[in-house]
C-alpha positions as CSV (number, residue, x, y, z in Angstrom):
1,X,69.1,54.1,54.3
2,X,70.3,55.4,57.5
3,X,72.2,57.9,59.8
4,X,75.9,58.6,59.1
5,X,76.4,59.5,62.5
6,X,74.2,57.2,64.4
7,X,72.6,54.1,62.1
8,X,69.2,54.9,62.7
9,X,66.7,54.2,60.1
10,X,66.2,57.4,57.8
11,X,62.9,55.5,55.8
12,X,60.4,57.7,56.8
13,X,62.1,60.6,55.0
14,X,61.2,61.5,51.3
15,X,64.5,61.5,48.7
16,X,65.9,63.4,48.0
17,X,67.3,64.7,51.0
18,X,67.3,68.2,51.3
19,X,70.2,70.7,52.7
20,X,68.2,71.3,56.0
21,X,67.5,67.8,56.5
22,X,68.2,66.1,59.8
23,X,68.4,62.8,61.4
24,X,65.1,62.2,63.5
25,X,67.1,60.0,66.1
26,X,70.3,62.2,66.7
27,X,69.7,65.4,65.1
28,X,73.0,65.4,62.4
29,X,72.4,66.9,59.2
30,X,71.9,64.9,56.5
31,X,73.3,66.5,53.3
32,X,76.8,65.8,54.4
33,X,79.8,64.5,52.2
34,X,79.7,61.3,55.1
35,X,76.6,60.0,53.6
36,X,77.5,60.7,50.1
37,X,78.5,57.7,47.3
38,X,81.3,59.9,46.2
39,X,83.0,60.3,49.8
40,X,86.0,58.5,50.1
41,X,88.5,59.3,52.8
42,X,91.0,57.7,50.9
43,X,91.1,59.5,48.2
44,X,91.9,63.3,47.4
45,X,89.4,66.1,48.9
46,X,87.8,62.9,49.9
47,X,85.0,63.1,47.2
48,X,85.5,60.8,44.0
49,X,83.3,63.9,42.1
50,X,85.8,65.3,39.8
51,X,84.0,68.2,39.4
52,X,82.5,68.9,43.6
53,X,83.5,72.0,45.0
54,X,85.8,70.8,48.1
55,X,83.9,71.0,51.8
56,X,85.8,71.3,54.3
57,X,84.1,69.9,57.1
58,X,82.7,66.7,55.6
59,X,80.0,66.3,58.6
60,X,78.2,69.7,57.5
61,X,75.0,70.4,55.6
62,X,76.5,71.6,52.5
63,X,75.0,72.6,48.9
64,X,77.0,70.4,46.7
65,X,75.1,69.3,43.7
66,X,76.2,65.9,43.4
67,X,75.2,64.6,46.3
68,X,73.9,61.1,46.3
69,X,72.6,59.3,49.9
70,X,74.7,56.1,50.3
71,X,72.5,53.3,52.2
72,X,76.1,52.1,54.1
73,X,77.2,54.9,55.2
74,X,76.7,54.1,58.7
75,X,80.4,52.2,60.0
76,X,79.2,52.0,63.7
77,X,81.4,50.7,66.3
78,X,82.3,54.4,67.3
79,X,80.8,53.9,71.0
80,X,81.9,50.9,72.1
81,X,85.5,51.7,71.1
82,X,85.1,55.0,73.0
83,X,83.6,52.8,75.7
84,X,86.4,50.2,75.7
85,X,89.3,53.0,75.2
86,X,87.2,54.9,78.8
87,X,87.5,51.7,80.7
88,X,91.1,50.9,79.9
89,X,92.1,54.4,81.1
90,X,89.6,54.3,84.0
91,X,91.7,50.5,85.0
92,X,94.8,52.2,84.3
93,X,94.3,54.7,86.8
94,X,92.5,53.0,89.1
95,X,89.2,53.4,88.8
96,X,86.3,51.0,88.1
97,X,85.1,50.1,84.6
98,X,81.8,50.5,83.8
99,X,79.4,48.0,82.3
100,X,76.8,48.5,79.5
């Protein structure tokens, strides 16, 4: 299993997760609707639980009881296309890109 937020390994923590769980890597709670099976951005209240009370922030320790840790939760990718979108707008205006 691993981080929502981040991708790093969450092994070394005992299931289940509870609420004040956090990632040892980047510090994000854990019990979040973002690391849930039943999250689903496409779908309504983004939670394919009929029966979940809604959350509204989805990236927040919560006390839902249906909460099941997804192992692919992780989609990575969100810092190299902040990265890229930085150096397009540093070349736009001028400035140099950086390089990783």
């Amino acid at each position: 299993m691993q981080c929502w937020k981040c991708g790093a390994s969450l092994a070394a923590l005992t299931l289940p997760l509870g609420r004040r769980d956090i990632c040892p890597s980047c510090r994000a709670e854990l019990h979040v609707c973002r690391l849930c099976r039943f999250f689903d951005p496409h779908v309504a209240q983004q939670c394919h639980e009929p029966l979940a009370e809604d959350q509204r922030d989805k990236t927040r320790a919560n006390f839902c009881g249906y909460f099941v840790p997804r192992p692919d939760a992780y989609r990575g990718g969100g810092s190299a296309v902040a990265q890229g979108a930085r150096n397009a707008l540093e070349a736009l205006f001028g400035a140099s890109p950086k390089q990783d």
